[in-house]
DOMI-868528 format. One record per residue: y, z, x of N, C-alpha, C in turn; residue number from 0. Coordinates in nm, 2 decimals. Example, Ala and Ser with C-alpha at 12.3 -4.5 7.8 and 13.67 -1.06 7.14 Angstrom:
BEGIN
<atom <-0.57, 0.78, 1.32>, <-0.45, 0.78, 1.23>, <-0.33, 0.78, 1.32>, 0>;
<atom <-0.22, 0.71, 1.28>, <-0.11, 0.71, 1.37>, <0.00, 0.79, 1.29>, 1>;
//
This chain:
BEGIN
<atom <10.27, 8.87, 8.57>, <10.26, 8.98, 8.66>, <10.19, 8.93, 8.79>, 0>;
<atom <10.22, 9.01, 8.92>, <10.19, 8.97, 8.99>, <10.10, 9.09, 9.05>, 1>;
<atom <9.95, 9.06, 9.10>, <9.90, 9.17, 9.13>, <9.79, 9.17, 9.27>, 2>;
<atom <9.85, 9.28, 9.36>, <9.80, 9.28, 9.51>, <9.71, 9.40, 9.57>, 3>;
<atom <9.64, 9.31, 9.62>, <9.53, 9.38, 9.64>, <9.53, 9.39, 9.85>, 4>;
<atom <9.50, 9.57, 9.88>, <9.57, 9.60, 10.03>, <9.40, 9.61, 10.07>, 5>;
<atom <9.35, 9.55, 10.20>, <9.23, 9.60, 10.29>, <9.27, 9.64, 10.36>, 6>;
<atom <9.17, 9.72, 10.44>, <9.15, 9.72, 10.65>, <9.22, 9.84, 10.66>, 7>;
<atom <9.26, 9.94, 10.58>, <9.31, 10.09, 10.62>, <9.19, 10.16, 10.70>, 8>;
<atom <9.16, 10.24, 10.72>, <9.08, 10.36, 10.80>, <9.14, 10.47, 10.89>, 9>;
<atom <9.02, 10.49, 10.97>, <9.06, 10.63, 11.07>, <9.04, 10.52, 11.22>, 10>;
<atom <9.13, 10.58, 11.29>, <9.16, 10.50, 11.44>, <9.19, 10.62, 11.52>, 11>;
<atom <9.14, 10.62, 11.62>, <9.23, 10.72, 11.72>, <9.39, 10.65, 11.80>, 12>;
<atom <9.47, 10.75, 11.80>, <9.62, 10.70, 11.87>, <9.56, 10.57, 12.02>, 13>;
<atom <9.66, 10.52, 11.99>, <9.63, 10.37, 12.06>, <9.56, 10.29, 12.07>, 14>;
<atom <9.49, 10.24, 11.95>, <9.40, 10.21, 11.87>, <9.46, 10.09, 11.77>, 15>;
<atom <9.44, 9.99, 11.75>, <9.45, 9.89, 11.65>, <9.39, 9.89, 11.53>, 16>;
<atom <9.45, 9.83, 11.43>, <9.43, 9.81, 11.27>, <9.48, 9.71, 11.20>, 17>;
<atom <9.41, 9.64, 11.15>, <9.44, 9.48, 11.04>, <9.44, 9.51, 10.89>, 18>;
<atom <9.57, 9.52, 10.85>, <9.59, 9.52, 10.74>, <9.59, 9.40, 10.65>, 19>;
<atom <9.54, 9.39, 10.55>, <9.54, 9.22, 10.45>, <9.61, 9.27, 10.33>, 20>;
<atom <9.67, 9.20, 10.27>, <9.74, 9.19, 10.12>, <9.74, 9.04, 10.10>, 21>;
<atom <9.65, 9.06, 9.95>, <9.61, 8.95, 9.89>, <9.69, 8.94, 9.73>, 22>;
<atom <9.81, 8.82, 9.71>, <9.84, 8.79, 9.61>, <9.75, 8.74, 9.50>, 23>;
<atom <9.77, 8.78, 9.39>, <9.74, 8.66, 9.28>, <9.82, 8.71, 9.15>, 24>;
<atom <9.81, 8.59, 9.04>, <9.88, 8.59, 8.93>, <9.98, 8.52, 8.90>, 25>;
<atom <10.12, 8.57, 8.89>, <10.23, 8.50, 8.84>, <10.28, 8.49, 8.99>, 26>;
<atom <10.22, 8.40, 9.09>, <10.26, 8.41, 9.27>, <10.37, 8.27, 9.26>, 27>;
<atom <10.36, 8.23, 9.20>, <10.45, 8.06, 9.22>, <10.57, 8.10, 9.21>, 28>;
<atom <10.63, 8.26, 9.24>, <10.79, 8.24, 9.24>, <10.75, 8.37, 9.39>, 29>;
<atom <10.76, 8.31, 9.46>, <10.71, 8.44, 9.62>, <10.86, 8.43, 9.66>, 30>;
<atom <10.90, 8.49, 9.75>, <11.04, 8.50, 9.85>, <11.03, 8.55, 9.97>, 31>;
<atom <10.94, 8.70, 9.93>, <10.92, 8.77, 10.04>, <10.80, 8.84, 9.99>, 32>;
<atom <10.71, 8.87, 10.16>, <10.62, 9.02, 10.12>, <10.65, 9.10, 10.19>, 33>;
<atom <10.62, 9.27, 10.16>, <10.68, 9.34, 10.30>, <10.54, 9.46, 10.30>, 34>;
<atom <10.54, 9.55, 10.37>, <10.48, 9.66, 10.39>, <10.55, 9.78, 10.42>, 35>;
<atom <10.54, 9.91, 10.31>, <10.60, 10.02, 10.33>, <10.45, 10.11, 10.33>, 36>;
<atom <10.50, 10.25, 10.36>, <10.42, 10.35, 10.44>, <10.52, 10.47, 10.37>, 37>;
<atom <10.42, 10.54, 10.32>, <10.42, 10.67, 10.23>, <10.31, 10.83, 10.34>, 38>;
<atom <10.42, 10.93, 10.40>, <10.31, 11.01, 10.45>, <10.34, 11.17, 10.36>, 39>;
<atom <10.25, 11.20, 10.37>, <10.25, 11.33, 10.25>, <10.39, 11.39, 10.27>, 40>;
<atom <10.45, 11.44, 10.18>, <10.58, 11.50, 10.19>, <10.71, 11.44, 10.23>, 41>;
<atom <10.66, 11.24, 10.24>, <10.78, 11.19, 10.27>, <10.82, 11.09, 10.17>, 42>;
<atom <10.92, 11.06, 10.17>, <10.96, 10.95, 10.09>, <10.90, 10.78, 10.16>, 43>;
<atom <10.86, 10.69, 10.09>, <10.82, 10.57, 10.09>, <10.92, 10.49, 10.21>, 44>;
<atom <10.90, 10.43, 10.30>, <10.98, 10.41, 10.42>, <10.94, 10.25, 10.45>, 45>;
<atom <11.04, 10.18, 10.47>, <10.99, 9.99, 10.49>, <10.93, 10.03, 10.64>, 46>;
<atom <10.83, 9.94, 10.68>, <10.76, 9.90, 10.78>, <10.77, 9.77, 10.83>, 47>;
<atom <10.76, 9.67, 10.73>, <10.79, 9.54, 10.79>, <10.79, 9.44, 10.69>, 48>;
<atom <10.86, 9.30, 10.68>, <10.90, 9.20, 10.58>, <10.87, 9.05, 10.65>, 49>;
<atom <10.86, 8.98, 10.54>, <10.85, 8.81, 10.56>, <10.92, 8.72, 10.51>, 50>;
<atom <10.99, 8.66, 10.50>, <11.03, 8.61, 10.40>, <10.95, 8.44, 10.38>, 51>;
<atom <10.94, 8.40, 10.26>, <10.86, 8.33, 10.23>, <10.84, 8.14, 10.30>, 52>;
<atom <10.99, 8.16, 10.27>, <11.08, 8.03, 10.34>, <11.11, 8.07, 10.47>, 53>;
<atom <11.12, 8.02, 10.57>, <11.18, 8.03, 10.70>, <11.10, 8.11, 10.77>, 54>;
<atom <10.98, 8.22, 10.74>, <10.91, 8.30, 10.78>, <11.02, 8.40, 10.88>, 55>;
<atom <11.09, 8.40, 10.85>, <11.16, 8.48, 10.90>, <11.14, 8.64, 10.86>, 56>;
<atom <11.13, 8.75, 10.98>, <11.04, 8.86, 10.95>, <11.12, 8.98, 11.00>, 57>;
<atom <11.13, 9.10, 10.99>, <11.20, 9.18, 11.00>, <11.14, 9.31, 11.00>, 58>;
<atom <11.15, 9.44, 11.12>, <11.06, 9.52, 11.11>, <11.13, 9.67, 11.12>, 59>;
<atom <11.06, 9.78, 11.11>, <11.10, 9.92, 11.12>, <11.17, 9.92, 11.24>, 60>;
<atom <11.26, 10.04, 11.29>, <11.28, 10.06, 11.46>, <11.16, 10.10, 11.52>, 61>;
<atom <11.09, 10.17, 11.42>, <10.99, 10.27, 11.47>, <10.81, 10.17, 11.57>, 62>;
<atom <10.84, 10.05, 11.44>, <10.69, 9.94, 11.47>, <10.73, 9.84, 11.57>, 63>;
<atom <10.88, 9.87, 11.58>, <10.89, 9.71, 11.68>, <10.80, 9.70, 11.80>, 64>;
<atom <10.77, 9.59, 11.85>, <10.67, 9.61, 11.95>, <10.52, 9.61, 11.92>, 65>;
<atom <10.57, 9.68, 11.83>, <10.40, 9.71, 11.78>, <10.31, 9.66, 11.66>, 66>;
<atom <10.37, 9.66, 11.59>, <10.28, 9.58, 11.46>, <10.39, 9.41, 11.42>, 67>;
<atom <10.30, 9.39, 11.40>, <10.31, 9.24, 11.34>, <10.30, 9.16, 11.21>, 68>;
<atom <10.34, 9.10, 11.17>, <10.35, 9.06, 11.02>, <10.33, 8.93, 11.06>, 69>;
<atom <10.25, 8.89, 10.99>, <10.22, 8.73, 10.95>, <10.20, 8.72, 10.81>, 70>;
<atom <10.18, 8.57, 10.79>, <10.15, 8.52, 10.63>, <10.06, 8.40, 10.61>, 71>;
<atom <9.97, 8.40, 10.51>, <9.91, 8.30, 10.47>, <9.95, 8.20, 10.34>, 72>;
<atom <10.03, 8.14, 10.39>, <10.08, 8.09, 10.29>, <10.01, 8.02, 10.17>, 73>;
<atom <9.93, 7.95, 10.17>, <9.86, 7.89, 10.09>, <9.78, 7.97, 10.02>, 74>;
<atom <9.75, 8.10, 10.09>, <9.67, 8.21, 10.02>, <9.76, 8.29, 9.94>, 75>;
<atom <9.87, 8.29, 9.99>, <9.98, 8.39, 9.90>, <9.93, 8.54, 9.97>, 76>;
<atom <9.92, 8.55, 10.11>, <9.83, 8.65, 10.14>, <9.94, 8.71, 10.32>, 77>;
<atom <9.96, 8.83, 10.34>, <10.02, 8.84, 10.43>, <9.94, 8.98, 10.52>, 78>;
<atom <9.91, 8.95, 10.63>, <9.84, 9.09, 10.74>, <9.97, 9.13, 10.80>, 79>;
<atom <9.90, 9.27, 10.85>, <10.01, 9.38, 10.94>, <9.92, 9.40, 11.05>, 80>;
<atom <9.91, 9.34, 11.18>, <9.86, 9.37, 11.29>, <9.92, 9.48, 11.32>, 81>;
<atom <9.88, 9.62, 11.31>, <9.91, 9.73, 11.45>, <9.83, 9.78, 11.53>, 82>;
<atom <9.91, 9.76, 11.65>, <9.86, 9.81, 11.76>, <9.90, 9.94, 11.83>, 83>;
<atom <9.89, 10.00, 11.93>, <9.89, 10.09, 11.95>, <9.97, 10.21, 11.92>, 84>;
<atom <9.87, 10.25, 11.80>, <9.88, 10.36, 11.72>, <9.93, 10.48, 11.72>, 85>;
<atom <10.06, 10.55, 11.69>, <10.03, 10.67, 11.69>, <10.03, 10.77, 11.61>, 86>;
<atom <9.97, 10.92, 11.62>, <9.97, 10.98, 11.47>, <10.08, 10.97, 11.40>, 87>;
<atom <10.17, 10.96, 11.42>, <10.27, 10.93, 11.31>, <10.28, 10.83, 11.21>, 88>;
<atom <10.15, 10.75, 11.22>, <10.14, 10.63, 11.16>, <10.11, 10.68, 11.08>, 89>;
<atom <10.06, 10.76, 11.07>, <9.93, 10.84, 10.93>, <10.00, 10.79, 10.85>, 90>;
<atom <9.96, 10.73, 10.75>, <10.02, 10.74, 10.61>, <9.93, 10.65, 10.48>, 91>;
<atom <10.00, 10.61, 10.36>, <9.93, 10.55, 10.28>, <10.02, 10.39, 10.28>, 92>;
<atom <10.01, 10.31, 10.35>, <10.06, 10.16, 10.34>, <10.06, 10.07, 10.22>, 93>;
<atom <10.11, 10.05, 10.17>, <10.14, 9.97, 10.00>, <10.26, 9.83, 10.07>, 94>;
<atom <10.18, 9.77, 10.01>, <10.16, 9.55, 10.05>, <10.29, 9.54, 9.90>, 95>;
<atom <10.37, 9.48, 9.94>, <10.50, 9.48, 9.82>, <10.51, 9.28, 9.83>, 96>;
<atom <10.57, 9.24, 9.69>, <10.58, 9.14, 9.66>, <10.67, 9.14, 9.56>, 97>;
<atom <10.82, 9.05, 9.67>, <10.92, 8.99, 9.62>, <10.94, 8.87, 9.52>, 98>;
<atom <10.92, 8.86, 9.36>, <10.90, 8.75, 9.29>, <11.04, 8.71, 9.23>, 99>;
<atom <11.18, 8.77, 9.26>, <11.28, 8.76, 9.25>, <11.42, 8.77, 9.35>, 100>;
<atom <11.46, 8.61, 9.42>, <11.53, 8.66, 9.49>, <11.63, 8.73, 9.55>, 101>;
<atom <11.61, 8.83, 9.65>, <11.73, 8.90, 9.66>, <11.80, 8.83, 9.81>, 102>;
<atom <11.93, 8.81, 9.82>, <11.99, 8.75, 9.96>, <11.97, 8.83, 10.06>, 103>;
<atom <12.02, 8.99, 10.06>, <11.96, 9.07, 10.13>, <11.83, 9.09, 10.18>, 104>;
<atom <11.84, 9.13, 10.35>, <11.72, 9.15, 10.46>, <11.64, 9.28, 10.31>, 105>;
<atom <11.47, 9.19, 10.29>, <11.44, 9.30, 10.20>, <11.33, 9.41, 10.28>, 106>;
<atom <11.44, 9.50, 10.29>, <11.45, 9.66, 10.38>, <11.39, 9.74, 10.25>, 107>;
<atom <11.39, 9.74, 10.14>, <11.44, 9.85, 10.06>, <11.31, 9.82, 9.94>, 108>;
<atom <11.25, 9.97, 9.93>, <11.18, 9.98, 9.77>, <11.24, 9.83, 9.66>, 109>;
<atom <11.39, 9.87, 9.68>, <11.42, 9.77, 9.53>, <11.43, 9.66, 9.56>, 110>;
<atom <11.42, 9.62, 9.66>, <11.43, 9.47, 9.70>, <11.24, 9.40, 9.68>, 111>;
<atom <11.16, 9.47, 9.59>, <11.08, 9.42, 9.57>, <11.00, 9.45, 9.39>, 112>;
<atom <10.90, 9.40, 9.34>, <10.88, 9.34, 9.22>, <10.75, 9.38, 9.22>, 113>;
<atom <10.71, 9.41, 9.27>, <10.54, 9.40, 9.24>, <10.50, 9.48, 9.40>, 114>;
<atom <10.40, 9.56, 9.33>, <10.36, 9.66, 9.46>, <10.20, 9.71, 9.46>, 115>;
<atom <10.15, 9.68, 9.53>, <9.95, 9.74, 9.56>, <9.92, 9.89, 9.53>, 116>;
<atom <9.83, 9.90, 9.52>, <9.76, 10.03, 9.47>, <9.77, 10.11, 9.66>, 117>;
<atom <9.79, 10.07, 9.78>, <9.81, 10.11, 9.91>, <9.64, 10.11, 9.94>, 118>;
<atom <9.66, 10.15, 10.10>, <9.53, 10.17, 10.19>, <9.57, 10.30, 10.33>, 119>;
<atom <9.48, 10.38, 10.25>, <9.52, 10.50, 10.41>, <9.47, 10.43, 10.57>, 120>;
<atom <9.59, 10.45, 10.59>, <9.60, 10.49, 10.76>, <9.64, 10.62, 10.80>, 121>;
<atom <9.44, 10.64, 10.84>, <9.51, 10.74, 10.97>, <9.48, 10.74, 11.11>, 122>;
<atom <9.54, 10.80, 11.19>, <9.56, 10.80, 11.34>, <9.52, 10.92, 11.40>, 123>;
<atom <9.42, 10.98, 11.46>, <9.39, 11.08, 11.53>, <9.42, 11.10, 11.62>, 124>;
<atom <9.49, 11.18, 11.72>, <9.53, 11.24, 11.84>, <9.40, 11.24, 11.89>, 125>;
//
């Protein structure tokens, strides 16, 4: 099993930056991808942004382009979500996801991942 641990959530005012971390460990020697989805009260769990392990090739919401950033620490097995200029619609609970089973498909989707963090609230104040 693979198990991930999310930092750096809090309260920010709109336009306002936040550093997310997700840190792998465990069964990590089969990675592919990591991604970050966002859960806000009464909504269904929505992709935010992806890595893929090899080629670092990265893939993001319509909603973050521009704005938040995905990197990876490879050696750490460890991947941040730079966002920057915030808005309340960010609010939500962010959960750090870990692909330990290839899929070919851009991994957009809940099922396109294997292992998923306990999350970290973001919120954004007007």
């Amino acid at each position: 099993q693979v198990q991930l641990v999310e930092s750096g959530g809090g309260l920010v005012q709109a336009g306002g930056s936040l550093r997310l971390s997700c840190a792998a460990s465990g069964r990590t020697f089969s990675t592919y991808a990591m991604g970050w989805f966002r859960q806000a009260p009464g909504k269904e769990r929505e992709f935010v942004a992806a890595i893929r392990w090899r080629g670092d090739s990265t893939h993001y919401a319509d909603s973050v382009k521009g704005r938040f950033t995905i990197s990876s620490v490879y050696a750490k097995k460890a991947v941040d979500l730079q966002m920057n200029n915030l808005k309340p619609e960010d609010t939500a609970i962010y959960y750090c996801a870990h692909q330990s089973t290839l899929r070919l498909r851009v991994p957009n989707g809940p099922h396109d991942y294997d292992d998923w963090g306990q999350g970290t609230q973001v919120t954004v104040s007007s």
